[in-house]
N, C-alpha and C positions, 0 to 999 in steps of 0.2 A: 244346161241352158233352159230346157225345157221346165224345172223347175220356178222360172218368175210366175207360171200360170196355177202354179200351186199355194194356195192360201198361207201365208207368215204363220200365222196362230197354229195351223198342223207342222208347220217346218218347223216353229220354234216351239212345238208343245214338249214341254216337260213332264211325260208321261208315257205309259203304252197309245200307240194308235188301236183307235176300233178298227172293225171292216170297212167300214166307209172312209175312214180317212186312207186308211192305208192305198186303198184303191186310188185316192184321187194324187197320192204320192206317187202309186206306181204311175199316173197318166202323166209326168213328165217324161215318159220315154216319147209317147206320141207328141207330146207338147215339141219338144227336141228335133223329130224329125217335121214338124209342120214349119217352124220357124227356120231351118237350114235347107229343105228342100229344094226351095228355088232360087236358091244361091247361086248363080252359074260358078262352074268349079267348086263346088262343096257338096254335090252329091255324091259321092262314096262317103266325103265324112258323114254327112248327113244319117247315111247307114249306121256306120260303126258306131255313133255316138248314140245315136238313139237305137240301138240293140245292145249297149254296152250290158244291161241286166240278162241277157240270155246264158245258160249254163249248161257245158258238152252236155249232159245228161237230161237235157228236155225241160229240166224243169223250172228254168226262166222265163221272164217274160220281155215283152208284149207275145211273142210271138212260138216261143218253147220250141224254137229249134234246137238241133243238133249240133254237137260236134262236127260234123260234118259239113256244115251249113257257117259256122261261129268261124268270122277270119281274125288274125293275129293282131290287126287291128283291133278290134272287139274285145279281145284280150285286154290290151293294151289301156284302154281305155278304161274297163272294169275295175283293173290293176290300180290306176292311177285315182278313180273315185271312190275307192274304198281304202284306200291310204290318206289321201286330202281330207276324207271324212275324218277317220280313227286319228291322226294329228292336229285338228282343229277342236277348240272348246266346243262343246255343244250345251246345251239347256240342261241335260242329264247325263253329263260327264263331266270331266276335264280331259285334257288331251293328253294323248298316249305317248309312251317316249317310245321310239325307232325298235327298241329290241321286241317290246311286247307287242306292235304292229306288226313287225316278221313272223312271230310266233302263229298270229293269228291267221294271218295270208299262208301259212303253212300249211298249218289245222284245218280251217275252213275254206278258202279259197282253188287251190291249187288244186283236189278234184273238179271245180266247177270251170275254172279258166286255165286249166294244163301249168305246166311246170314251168314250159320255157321262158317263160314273162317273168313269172316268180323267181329263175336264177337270174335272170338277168338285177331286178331290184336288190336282191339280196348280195351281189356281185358289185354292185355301186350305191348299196344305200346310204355312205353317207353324203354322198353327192346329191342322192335323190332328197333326205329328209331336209340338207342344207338347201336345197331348191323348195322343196316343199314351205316350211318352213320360212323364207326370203317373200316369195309369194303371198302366202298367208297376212306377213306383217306389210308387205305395201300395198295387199287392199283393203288392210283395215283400217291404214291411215286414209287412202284414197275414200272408204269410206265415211273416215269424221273431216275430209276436205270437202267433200260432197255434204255432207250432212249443217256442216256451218255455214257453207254458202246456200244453201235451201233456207238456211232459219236466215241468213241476211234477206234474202232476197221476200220472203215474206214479211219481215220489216220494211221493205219499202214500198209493197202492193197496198 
């Protein structure tokens, strides 16, 4: 969520990020929790979503907590934007099929967000990628629904 306060041109850059952008990428954790904080009922989400980048081993961020610290939520959530990412086209990809996204949450992730999330996806991925996936293609329509009626509606301003 915290992402819309992140400039298009570094979301959509087709290339490596510098320091500075990457930073202003990592600042959609704070973005995230600024905009759901005063949600009434949405503060715990407000947490888990906006620490979803922290890793048991410190070395995440905003805030480079712990294991100990990092609830299953958090997990949960980490799990879920690092799958939505690696199956969506990006600027400097194409989208991954389901086997080589498990591979990767295997390799990479599963030290940083524990196992139990990880059996759990792996245990229903094809539910998960067919949700994924279903997702994906009704906001891309919702977004050329949105995008036509923007270009109408500035035809008639």
């Amino acid at each position: 969520m915290g992402k819309i306060a992140v400039p298009s041109s570094i979301i959509e850059k087709n290339d490596l990020l510098d320091p500075a952008e990457r930073s202003e990428v990592q600042s959609h954790a704070y973005f995230t929790h600024i905009i759901l904080r005063d949600i009434k009922g949405l503060e715990e989400i407000s947490s888990w979503a906006s620490n979803h980048h922290e890793n048991h081993d410190g070395s995440g961020y905003p805030k480079h907590m712990s294991s100990f610290i990092i609830t299953e939520e958090m997990d949960i959530i980490a799990y879920a934007d690092v799958y939505t990412a690696l199956c969506e086209n990006r600027p400097y990809r194409a989208s991954l099929p389901s086997s080589e996204i498990i591979t990767i949450l295997s390799e990479h992730f599963t030290s940083k967000h524990g196992k139990r999330v990880y059996n759990t996806i792996k245990s229903n991925l094809e539910e998960i990628d067919l949700a994924c996936k279903t997702a994906l293609e009704d906001g891309e329509l919702r977004f050329h629904d949105y995008e036509e009626f923007a270009k109408r509606a500035s035809l008639l301003a």
